[in-house]
C-alpha positions, 0 to 999 in steps of 0.5 A: 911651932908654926900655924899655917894654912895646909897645902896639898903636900901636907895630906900624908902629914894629916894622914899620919895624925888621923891614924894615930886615934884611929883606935877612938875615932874608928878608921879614917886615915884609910877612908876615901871620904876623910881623905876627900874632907881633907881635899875639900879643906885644903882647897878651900882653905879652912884646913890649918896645920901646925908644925916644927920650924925646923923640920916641918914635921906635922904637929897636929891639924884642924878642919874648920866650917862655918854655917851662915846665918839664914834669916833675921837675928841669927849668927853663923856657927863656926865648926871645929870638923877635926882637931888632932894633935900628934901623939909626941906633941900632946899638952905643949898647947898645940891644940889651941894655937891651932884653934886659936888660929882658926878663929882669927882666920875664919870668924867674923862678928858674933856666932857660936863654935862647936866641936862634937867630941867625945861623950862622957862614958866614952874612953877617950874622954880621959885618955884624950883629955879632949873634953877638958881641952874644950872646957879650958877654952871656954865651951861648955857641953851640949846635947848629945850627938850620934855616936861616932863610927867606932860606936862610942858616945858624943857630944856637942861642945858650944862656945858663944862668941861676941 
């Protein structure tokens, strides 16, 4: 697998990945504003994607941000916008070569990552296994966020950094 930086030629690609969890997440693989997050990312390289060797078939995506610190004694906080791994490729660490990835790229010194995924009752908390991915990696669950558009329930993850 390779983890690189995503290009223009890899939408459809992220495209295809955002409607295989479609049925957690709501609609986005057909959402101008997922397609123009995705644009933004991509132009501003903070967008990752991993794929084959061979055939260069997306395996799974990432958008990642950072909030710089304002003041005296605070330190930014990176932000994992969307992580998805392609459903024939879930559990082959994917997923964390993509994080993995994106904090040696995109972190500098100390600060705290989240991720906003799902609640506890939601249904995809299981099935994904997306919080169990999250606490592997060394996050811890935080308060709640606002649901997502489907309706289902959130929840900030946190990780400290250095």
């Amino acid at each position: 697998m390779i983890v690189r930086a995503a290009r223009e030629t890899d939408v459809p690609g992220f495209l295809e990945l955002a409607a295989q969890v479609e049925h957690w997440f709501g609609p986005m693989a057909d959402d101008p504003g997922f397609r123009a997050a995705v644009d933004r990312h991509i132009g501003r390289s903070t967008a990752l994607v991993a794929v084959s060797p061979q055939r260069q078939v997306p395996l799974g995506g990432l958008l990642f941000s950072v909030k710089e610190a304002t003041g005296a004694g605070e330190t930014p906080t990176y932000h994992v916008r969307w992580l998805v791994v392609a459903e024939r490729a879930r559990g082959r660490g994917v997923g964390r070569a993509l994080l993995a990835a994106a904090l040696r790229r995109f972190v500098r010194g100390p600060g705290t990552v989240e991720v906003i995924t799902f609640g506890p009752d939601h249904p995809g908390a299981v099935a994904s296994g997306a919080r169990a991915f999250y606490e592997a990696l060394g996050f811890a669950p935080a308060e709640a966020a606002g649901a997502g558009p489907e309706g289902g329930s959130r929840q900030v993850f946190r990780m400290p950094l250095g």
